[in-house]
VEXDREN-2710 file (C-alpha; in Angstrom, 1 decimal):
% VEXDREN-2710
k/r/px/py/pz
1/UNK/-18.0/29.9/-50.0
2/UNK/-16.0/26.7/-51.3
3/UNK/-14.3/24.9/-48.7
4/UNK/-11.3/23.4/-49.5
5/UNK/-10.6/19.4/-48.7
6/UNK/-7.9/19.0/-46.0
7/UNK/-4.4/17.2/-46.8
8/UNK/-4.0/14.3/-45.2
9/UNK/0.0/13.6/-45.2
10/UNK/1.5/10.6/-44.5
11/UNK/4.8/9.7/-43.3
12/UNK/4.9/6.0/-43.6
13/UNK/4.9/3.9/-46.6
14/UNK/3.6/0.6/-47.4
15/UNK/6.8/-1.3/-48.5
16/UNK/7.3/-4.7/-47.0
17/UNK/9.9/-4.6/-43.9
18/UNK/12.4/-7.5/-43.6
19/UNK/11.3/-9.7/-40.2
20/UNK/13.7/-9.6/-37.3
21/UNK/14.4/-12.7/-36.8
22/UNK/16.2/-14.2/-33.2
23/UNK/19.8/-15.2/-34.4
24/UNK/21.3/-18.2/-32.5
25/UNK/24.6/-17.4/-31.0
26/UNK/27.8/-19.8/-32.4
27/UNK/28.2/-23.3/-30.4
28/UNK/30.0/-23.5/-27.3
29/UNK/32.4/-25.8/-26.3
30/UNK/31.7/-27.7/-23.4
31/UNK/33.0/-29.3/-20.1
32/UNK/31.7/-31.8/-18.9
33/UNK/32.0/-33.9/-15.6
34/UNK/31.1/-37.6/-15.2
35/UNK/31.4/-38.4/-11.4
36/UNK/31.9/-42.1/-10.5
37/UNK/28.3/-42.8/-8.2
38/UNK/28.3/-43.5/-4.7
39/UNK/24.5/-43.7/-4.5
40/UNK/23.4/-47.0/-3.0
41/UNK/22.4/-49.4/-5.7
42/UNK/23.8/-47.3/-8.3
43/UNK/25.1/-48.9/-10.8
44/UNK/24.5/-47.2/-13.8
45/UNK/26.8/-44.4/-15.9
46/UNK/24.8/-41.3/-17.6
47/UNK/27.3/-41.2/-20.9
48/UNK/27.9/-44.6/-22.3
49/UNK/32.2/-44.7/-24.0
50/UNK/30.3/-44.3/-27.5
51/UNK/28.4/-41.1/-26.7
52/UNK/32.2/-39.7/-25.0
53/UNK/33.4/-40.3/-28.3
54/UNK/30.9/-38.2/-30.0
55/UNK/30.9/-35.3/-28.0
56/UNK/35.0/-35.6/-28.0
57/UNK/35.1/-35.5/-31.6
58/UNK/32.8/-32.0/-31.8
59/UNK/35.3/-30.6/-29.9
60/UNK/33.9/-30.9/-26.3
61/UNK/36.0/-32.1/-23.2
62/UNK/34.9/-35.0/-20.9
63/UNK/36.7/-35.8/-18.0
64/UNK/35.7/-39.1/-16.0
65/UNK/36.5/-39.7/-12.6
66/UNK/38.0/-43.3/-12.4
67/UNK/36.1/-46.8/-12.3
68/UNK/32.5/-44.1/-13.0
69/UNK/31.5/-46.6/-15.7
70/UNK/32.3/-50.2/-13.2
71/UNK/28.7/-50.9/-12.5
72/UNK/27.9/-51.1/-16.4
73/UNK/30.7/-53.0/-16.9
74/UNK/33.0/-49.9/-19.0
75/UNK/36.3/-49.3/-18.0
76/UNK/38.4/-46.7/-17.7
77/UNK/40.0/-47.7/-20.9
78/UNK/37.2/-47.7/-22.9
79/UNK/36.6/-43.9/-21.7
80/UNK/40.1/-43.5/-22.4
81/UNK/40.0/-44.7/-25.8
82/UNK/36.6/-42.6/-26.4
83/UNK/38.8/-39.7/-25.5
84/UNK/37.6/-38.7/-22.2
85/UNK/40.3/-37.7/-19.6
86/UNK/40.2/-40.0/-16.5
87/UNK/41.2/-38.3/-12.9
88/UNK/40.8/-40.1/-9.6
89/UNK/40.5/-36.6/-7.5
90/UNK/36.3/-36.7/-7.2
91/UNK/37.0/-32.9/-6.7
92/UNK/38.4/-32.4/-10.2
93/UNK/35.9/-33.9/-12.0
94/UNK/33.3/-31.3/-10.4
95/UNK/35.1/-28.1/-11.1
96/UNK/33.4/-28.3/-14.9
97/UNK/30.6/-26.1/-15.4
98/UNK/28.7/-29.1/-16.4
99/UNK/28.1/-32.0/-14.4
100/UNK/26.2/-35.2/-15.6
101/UNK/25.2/-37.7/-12.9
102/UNK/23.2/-41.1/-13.0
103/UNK/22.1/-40.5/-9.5
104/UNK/20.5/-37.6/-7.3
105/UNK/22.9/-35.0/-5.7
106/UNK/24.1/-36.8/-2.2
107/UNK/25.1/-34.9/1.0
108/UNK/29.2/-35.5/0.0
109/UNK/28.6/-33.5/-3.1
110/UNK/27.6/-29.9/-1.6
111/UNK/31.2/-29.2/-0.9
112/UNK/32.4/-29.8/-4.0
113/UNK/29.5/-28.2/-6.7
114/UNK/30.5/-25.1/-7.8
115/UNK/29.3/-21.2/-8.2
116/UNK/27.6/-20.9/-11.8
117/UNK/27.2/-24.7/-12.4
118/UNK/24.8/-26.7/-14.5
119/UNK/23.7/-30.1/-12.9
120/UNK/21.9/-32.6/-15.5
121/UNK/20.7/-35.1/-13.1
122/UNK/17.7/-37.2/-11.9
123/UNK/15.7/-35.2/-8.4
124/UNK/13.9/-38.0/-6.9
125/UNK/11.3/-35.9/-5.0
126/UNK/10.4/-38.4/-2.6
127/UNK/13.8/-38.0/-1.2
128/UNK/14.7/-34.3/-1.9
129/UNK/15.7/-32.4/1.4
130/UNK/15.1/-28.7/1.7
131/UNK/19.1/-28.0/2.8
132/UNK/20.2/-29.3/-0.7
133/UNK/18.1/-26.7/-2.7
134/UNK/19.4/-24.1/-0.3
135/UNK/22.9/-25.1/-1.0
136/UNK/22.4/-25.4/-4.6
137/UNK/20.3/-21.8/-4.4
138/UNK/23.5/-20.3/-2.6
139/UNK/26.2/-21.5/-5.3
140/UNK/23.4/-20.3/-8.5
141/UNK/23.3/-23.7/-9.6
142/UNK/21.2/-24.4/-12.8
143/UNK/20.0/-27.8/-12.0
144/UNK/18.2/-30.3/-14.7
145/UNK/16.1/-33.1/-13.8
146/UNK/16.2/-35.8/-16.6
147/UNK/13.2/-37.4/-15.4
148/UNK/11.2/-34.4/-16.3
149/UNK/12.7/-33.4/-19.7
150/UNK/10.6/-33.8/-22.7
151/UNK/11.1/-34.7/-26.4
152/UNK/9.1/-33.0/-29.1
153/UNK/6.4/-35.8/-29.0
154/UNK/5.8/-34.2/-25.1
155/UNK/6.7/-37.3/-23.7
156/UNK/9.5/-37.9/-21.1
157/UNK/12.3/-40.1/-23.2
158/UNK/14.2/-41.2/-20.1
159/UNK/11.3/-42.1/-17.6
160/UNK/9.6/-44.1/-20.7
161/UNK/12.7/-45.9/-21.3
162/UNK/13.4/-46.8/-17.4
163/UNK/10.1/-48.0/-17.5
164/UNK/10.4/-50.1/-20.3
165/UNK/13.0/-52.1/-19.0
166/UNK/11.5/-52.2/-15.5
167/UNK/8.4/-53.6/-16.8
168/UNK/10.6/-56.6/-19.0
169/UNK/12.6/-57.3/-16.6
170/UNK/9.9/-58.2/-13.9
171/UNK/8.9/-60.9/-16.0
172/UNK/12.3/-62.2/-16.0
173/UNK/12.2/-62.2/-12.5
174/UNK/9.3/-63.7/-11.9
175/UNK/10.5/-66.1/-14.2
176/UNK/13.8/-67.1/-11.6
177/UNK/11.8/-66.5/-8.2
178/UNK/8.9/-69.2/-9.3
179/UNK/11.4/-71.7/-9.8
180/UNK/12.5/-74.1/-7.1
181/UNK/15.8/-73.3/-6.0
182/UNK/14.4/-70.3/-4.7
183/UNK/11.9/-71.7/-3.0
184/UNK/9.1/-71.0/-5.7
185/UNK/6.0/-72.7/-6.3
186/UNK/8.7/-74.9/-9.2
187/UNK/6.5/-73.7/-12.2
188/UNK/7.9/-72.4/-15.1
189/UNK/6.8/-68.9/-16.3
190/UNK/4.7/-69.0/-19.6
191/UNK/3.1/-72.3/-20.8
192/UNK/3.7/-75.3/-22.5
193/UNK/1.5/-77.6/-24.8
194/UNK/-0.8/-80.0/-21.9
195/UNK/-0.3/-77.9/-19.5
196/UNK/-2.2/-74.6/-18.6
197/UNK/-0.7/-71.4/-18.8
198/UNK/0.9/-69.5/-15.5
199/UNK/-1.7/-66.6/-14.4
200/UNK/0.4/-62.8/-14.2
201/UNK/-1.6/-60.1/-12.5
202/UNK/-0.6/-56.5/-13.8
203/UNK/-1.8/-53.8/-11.4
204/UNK/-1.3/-50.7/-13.2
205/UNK/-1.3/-50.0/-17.9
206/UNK/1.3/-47.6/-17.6
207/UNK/4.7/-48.2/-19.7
208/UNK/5.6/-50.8/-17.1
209/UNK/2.7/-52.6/-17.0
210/UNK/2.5/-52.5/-21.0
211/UNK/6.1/-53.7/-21.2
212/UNK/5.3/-56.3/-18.4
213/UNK/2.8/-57.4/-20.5
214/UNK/4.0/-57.8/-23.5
215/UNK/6.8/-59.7/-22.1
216/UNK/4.8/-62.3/-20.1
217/UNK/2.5/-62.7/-23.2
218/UNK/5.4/-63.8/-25.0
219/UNK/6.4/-66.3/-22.5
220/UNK/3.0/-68.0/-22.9
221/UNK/1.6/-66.8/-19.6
222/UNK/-2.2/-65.7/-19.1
223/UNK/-2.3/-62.1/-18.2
224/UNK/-5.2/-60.0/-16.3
225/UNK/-4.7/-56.1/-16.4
226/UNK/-6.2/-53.5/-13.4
227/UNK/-5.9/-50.3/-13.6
228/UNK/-8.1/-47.4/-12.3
229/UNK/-7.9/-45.0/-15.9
230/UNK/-9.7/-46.6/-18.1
231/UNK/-8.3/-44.6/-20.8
232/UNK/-4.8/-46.6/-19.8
233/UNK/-6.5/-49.8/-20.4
234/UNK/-7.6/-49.1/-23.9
235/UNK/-4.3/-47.3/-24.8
236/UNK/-3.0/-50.6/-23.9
237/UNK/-4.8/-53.0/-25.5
238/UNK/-4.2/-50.4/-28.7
239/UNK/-0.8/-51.0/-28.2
240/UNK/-0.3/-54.4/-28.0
241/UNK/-2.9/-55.4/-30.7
242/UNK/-4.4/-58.1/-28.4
243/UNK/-7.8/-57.8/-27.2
244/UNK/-6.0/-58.7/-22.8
245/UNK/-8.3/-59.0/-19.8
246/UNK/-8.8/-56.1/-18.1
247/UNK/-10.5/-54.8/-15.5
248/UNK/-10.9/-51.8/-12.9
249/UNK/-9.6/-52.3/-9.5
250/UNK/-12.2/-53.4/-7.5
251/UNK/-11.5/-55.1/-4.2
252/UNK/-13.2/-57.8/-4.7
253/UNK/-12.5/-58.5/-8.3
254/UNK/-9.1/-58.3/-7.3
255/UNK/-9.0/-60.3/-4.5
256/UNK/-10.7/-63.4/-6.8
257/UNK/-7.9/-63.0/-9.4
258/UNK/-4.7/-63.0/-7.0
259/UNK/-6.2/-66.1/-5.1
260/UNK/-4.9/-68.1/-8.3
261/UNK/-2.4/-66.0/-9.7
262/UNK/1.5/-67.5/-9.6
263/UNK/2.8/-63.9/-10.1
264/UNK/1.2/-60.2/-8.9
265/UNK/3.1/-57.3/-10.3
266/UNK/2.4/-53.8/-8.4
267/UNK/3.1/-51.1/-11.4
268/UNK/1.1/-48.0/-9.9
269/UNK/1.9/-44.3/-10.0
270/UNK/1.7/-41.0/-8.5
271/UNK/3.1/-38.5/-9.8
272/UNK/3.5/-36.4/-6.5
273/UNK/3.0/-39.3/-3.9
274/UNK/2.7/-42.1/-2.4
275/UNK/1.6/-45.2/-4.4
276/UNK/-2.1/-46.2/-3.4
277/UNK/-1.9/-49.6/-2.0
278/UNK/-5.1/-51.5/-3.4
279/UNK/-3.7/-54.8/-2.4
280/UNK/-4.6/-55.4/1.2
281/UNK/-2.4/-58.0/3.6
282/UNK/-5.2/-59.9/3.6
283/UNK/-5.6/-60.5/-0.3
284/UNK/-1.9/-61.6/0.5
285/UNK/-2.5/-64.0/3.0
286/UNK/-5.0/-65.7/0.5
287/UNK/-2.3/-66.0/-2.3
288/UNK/-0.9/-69.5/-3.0
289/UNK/2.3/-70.1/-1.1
290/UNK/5.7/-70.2/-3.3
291/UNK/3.7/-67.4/-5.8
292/UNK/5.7/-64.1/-6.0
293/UNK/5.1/-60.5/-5.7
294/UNK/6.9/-57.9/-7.6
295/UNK/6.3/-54.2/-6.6
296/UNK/7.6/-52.1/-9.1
297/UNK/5.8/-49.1/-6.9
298/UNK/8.4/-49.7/-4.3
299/UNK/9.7/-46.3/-5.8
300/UNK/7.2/-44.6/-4.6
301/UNK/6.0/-46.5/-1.5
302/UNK/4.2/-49.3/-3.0
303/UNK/0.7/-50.8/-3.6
304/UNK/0.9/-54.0/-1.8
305/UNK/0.1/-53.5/2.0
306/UNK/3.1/-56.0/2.4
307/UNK/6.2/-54.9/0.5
308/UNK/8.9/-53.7/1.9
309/UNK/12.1/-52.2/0.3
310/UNK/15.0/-54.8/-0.2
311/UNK/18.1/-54.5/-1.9
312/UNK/19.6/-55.7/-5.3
313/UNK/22.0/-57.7/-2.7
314/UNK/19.0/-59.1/-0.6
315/UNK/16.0/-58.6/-3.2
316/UNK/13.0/-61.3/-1.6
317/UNK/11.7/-61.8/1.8
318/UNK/8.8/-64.5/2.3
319/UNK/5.5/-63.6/4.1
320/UNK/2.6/-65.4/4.4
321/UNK/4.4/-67.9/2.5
322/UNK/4.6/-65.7/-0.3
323/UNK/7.9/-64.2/-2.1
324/UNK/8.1/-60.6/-2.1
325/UNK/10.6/-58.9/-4.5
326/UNK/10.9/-55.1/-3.8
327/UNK/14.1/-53.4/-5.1
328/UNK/13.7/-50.0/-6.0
329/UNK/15.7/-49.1/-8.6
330/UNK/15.2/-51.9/-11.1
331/UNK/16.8/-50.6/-14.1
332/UNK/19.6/-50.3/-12.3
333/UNK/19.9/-54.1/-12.4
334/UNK/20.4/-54.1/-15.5
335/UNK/22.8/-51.0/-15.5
336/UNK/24.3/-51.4/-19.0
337/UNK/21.2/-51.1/-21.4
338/UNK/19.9/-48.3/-18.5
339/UNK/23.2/-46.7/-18.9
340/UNK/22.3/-46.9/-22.7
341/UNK/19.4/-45.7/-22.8
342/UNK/19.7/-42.8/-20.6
343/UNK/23.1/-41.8/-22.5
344/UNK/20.8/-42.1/-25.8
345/UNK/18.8/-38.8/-24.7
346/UNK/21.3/-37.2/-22.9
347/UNK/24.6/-36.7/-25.6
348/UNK/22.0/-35.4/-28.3
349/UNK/21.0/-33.0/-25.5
350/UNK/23.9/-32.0/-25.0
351/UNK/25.1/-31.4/-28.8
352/UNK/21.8/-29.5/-29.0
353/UNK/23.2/-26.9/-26.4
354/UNK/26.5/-26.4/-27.2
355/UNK/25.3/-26.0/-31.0
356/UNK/22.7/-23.0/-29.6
357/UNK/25.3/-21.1/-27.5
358/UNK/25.1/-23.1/-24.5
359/UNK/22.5/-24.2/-21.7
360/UNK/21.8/-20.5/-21.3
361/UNK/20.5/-19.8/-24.7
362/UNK/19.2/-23.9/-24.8
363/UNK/16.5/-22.6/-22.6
364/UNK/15.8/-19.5/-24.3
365/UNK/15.4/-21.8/-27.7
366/UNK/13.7/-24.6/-26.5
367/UNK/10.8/-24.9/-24.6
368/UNK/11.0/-28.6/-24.0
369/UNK/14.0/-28.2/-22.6
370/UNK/12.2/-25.4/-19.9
371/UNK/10.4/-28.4/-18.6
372/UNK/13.2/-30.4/-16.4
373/UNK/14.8/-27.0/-15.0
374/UNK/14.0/-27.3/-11.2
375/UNK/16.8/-24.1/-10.6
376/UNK/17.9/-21.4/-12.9
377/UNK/20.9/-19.4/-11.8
378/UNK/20.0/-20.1/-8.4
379/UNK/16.3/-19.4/-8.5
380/UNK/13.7/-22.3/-7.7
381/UNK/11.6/-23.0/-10.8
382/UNK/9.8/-26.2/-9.4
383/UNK/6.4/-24.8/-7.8
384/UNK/5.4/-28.2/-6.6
385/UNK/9.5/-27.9/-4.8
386/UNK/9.1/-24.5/-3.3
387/UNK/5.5/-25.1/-1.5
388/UNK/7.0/-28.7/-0.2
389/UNK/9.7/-27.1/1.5
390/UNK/8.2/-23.3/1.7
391/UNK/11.0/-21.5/-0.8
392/UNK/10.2/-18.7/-3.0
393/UNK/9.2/-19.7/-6.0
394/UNK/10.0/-17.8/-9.3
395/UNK/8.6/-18.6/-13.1
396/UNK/11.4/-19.8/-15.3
397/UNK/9.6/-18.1/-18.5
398/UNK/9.7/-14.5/-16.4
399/UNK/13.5/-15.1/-16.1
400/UNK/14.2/-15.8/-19.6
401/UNK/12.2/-12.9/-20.2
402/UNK/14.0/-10.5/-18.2
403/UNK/17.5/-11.2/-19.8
404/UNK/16.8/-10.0/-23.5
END
């Protein structure tokens, strides 16, 4: 009996299909709000006059509330002249869906964000309080955190930059506190030929303790590095090309070194916390009188067992005969290139959203972006924010999801 071979049909065929690609939407043309900061010590601006004048000639609106740019030394006529609109109602300037700030959101600006906002702004954990998330949850705020956004190298373009001119600009102040009208030991900071070098202490390799670094080696001085990673310490010495002493921190080690040091800087971090202090009041009471402390860690709580938080009005205090400088905040000091640099990352941002549709569909694109959003819409993105203050957390990437 033959037995026929069954017929296999098919219904598809093997031609190449085109790939459906995800289409950008056409840019957006933005609002945006520049508020004139009341924060204390505040001095810098978050768009510079020249970055205005960019995003005014791509078609965007900028409106400044007056004298926002003081601090760094811009006036209202330079915004003007950029093309921003200048207002003196604070309440105006926050009625654009997009609000840029130098500063974290302060207790007078609840009543004045609005439903559906976007907030590009610094958080400052440390400080955070549960009732402004709740606010900014209730009005479905998107909020930004410029500290946390990244660039596509996956580092953190504003942080490095603050750091940077934290850690040059403690030199320089060492530089005016060792001198002797301010009661300093009347050395100068660096060396001369004869004479031996002045000894820096760097506690910390991070960006400010590189940048410290670099800048006291430049003045002549005779630098000693701690810091706990030693990973840090080579990345460091890779850096700057010059085979530095460095050294764990241990106590005792430590201890030897600031006994003859004109000028300790504290440059620890934690990401989530306080500062570890590893210098004991003790290890300060053995430091030579008229030396000087600088505690760039303030920020976070400090790492000397002595520091206390001054102001850019009142920076030093003296204890155990040795000069404490502990302003949080440094960059601000120094508000115009801060204002610069900050204003560097932030108008390219910016043209990057409105170009992709918006902040909305910024998110959606770009994953670097996903990083600094602490509130989409109203929803808490931050895990480390919602078990501080025990607030429902919900992933960012499941939202973005659930819109397509």
């Amino acid at each position: 009996m033959a037995t026929s071979k069954p017929i296999i049909s098919s219904s598809f065929s093997y031609e190449t299909l085109e790939e459906k690609l995800d289409i950008k939407p056409q840019g957006a043309r933005l609002h945006i709000g520049l508020p004139k900061e009341t924060a204390f010590n505040e001095n810098r601006v978050a768009l510079i006059p020249e970055a205005v004048s960019v995003l005014v000639n791509n078609g965007h609106e900028v409106i400044v509330e007056t004298k926002a740019g003081d601090g760094s030394k811009y006036t209202d006529k330079d915004f003007s002249e950029a093309g921003a609109r200048i207002v003196s109602d604070k309440s105006a300037v926050f009625k654009a869906p997009i609000l840029i700030k130098s500063a974290p959101v302060l207790d007078e600006d609840l009543p004045h964000l609005q439903m559906n906002q976007t907030i590009i702004s610094p958080i400052h954990i440390s400080v955070l309080k549960k009732n402004f998330i709740e606010k900014m949850m209730e009005k479905r705020i998107t909020a930004i955190g410029f500290e946390n956004l990244k660039d596509d190298s996956g580092t953190y373009p504003i942080v490095r930059s603050m750091s940077e001119i934290a850690g040059s600009a403690v030199m320089l102040i060492a530089g005016q506190y060792l001198g002797s009208p301010n009661n300093g030991k009347g050395v100068l900071l660096g060396g001369i030929s004869g004479i031996p070098p002045t000894k820096v202490i760097i506690i910390g390799a991070g960006v400010v303790g590189e940048f410290a670094t670099r800048t006291a080696l430049a003045l002549g001085a005779s630098v000693k590095v701690f810091d706990n990673n030693v990973y840090r310490l080579k990345r460091l010495q890779n850096n700057l090309g010059v085979r530095v002493w460095t050294s764990v921190i241990e106590p005792k080690i430590l201890a030897k070194q600031l006994k003859t040091c004109e000028v300790a800087v504290g440059a620890l971090s934690n990401e989530n916390g306080r500062s570890p202090i590893v210098v004991t009041e003790e290890m300060v009471m053995a430091m030579r009188s008229g030396s000087v402390i600088i505690d760039v860690s303030i920020d976070r709580g400090g790492c000397f067992e002595t520091s206390e938080i001054t102001t850019h009005e009142h920076p030093t205090f003296e204890k155990h005969g040795v000069i404490h400088y502990c302003v949080p905040n440094i960059p601000s000091g120094f508000a115009r290139t801060a204002s610069h640099a900050i204003s560097n990352v932030l108008m390219p941002l910016l043209l990057d959203a409105s170009s992709t549709g918006g902040f909305d569909e910024m998110v959606w694109h770009n994953f670097n972006m996903r990083n600094g959003v602490y509130l989409y819409k109203g929803y808490l993105t931050n895990f480390y924010i919602s078990q501080r203050f025990d607030l429902k957390f919900t992933d960012l990437n499941l939202l973005i999801a659930s819109r397509r």
